[in-house]
C-alpha positions as CSV (number, residue, x, y, z in Angstrom):
1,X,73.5,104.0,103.8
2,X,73.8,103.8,107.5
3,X,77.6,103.1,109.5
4,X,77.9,101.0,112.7
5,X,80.5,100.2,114.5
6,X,80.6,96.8,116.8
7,X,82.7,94.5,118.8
8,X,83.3,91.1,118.5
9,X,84.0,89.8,122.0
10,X,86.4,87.3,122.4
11,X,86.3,87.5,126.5
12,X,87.7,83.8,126.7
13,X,91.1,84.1,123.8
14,X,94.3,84.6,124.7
15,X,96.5,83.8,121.5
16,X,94.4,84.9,118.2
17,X,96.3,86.8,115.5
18,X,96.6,91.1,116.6
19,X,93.4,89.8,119.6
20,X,92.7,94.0,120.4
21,X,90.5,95.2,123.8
22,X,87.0,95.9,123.6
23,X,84.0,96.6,125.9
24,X,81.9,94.1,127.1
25,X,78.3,94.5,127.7
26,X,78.8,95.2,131.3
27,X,81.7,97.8,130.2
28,X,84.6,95.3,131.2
29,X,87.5,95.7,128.9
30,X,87.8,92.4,127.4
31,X,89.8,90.8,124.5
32,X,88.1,91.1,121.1
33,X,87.8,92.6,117.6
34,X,86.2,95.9,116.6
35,X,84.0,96.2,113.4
36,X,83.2,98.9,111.1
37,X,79.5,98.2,109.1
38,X,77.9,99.3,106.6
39,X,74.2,99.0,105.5
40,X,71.9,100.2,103.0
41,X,67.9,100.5,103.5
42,X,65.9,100.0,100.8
43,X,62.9,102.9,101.2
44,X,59.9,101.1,99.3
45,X,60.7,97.0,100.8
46,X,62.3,98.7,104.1
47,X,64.9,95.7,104.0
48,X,68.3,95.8,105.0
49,X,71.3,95.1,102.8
50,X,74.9,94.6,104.0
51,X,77.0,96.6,101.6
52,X,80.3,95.9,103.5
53,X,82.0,94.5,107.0
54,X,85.8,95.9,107.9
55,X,87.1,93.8,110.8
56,X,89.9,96.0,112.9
57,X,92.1,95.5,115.5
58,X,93.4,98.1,118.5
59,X,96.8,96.3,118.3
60,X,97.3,96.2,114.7
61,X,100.6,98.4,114.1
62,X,98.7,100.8,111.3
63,X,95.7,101.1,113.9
64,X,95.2,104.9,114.2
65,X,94.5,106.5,118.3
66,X,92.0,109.2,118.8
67,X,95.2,110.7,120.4
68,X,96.4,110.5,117.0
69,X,94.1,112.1,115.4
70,X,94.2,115.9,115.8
71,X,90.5,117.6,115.3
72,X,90.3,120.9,115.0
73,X,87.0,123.2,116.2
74,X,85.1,122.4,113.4
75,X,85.0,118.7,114.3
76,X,87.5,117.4,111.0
């Protein structure tokens, strides 16, 4: 199983339902929608299979800040 987060950029949208900031590919902070992926590899075929997609928002009220979040020294 392999995790990856992406954006979807939304540069040009001004009124979409809880529209959060992202980075463009020029690192511009642009409007958008963040995702959270996961895929699994198959070993013998080498194919890709997407096992699930969880579409997130910066300005959703239950969004969670890395501010937020306290870490401790072990990295959890």
């Amino acid at each position: 199983m392999l995790h990856d987060v992406c954006d979807i950029r939304k540069e040009h949208s001004r009124e979409l339902e809880k529209l959060g900031k992202v980075r463009s590919l020029n690192g511009k902070i642009i409007n958008g929608y963040s995702t959270f992926n996961t895929v699994s590899v198959d070993e013998k075929t080498k194919e890709l299979r997407l096992v699930e997609t969880t579409l997130y928002s910066n300005q959703d009220e239950y969004y969670v800040t890395k501010e937020e979040v306290k870490i401790d020294d072990k990295g959890y």
